[in-house]
N, C-alpha and C positions, 0 to 999 in steps of 0.2 A: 587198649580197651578190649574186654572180652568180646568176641566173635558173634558170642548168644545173642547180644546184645545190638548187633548191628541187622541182623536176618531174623526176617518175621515170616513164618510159612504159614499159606492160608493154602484149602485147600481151591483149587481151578471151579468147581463145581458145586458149590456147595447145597445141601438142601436148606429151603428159603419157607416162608408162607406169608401170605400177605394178611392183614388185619384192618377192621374199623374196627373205632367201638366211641362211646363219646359218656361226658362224666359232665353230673352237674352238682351242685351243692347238698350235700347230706344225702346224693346214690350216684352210684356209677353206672351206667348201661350196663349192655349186652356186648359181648365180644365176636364179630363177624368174622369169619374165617371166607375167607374170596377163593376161588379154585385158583391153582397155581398155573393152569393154562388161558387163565382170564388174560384179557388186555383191556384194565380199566379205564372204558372210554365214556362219555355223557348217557348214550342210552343204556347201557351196563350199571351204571353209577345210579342212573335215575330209578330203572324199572326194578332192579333188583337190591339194592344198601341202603340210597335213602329214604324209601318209605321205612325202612327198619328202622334207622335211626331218628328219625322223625318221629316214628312210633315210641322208642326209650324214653327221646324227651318228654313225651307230653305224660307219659305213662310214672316218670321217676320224677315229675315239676308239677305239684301242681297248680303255685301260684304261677306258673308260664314263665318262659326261658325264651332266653336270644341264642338262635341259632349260628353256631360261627364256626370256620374250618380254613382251613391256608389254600392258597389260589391254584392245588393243580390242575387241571387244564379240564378233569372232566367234572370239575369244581365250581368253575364256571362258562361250562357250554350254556349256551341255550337254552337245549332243554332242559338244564341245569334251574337258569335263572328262573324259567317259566314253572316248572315243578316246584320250586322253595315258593317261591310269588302265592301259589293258587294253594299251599297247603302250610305255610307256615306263616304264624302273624308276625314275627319278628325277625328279624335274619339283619348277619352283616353284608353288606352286598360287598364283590369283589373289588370295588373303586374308594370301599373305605377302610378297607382291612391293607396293612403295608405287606407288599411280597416278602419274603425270605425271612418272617418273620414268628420264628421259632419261639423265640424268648417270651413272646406274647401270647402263645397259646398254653396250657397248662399238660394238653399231652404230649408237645412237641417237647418241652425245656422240662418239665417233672414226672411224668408217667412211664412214656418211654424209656427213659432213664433208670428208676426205678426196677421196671419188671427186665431190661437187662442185665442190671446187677446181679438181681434176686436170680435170673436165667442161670449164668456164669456160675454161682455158687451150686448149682443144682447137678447132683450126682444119682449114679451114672448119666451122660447126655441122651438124649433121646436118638435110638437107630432109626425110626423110622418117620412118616409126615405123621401117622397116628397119634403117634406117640409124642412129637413136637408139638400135636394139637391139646396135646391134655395136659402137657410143661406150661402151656402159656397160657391157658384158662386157668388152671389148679392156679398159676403166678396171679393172674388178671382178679381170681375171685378173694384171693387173699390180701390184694391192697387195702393198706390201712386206708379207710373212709375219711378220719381226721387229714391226715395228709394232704388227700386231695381237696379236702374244705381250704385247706391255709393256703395250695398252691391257687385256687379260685380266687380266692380272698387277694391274695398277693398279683393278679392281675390287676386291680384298681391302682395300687401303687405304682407297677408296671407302666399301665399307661399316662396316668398323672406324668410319670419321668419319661415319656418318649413323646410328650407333648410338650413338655417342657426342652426337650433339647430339639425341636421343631422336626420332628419326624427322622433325625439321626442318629448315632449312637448317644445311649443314653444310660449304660453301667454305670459311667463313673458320677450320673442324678443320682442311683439307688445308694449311693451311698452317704 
């Protein structure tokens, strides 16, 4: 076997940035850029991303939207729960949404995905955070809107098939 093919170099350090952003049917949010010395914890999470995000939805829905997001931790603190509770009228709360449960969210299993691809293809790579920050907004502002309509859409079938196979794996429902 060729050699190439056994060793993958990555580099030890690489430069990172972290992101929110959240998509609802027929608009996409705003793309959050978090400082890279953050450590996203409940009171960071609360005072500073979700009032914004909260803001998109109500601002991109107007007939009103369920707020839903995967369980990391400053997801659902506390201050978490009490801040969704007193300012949004609909939300998943963490006891009914399944942990590790990528497949179900539409930016975990199709967005993501997406603006990596679309990232990868992208020439010359970005040297610096600046410049990484305008590769993935210019990526984020050019997602096709349809796209993300079908992968929405295609959550109803999603969970139809992970209630159906009683909260397990449920790939081989979708078919």
């Amino acid at each position: 076997m060729d050699k190439s093919r056994l060793v993958v170099e990555r580099a030890k350090f690489v430069s990172h940035v972290m992101l929110s952003a959240g998509v609802c049917y027929g608009r996409q949010g705003r793309l959050h850029f978090i400082s890279v010395k953050a450590n996203v914890y409940g009171k960071l999470y609360r005072e500073s991303l979700l009032p914004k995000l909260v803001q998109d939805c109500k601002y991109r829905s107007s007939c009103g939207f369920i707020f839903q997001q995967d369980r990391a931790p400053a997801h659902t603190a506390k201050l978490f729960r009490d801040w969704i509770a007193a300012n949004c009228s609909d939300f998943v709360r963490k006891d009914e949404w399944p942990p590790n449960s990528l497949d179900l969210n539409p930016l975990g299993y199709h967005i993501c995905g997406t603006m990596l691809q679309r990232y990868k293809t992208f020439q010359p790579k970005p040297s610096t955070m600046d410049e990484l920050k305008k590769v993935l907004q210019s990526t984020w502002d050019d997602l096709p809107q349809n796209s993300i309509n079908k992968a929405i859409l295609n959550i109803v079938k999603k969970l139809r098939a992970y209630v159906k196979a009683r909260a397990g794996h449920f790939e081989h429902v979708l078919r």
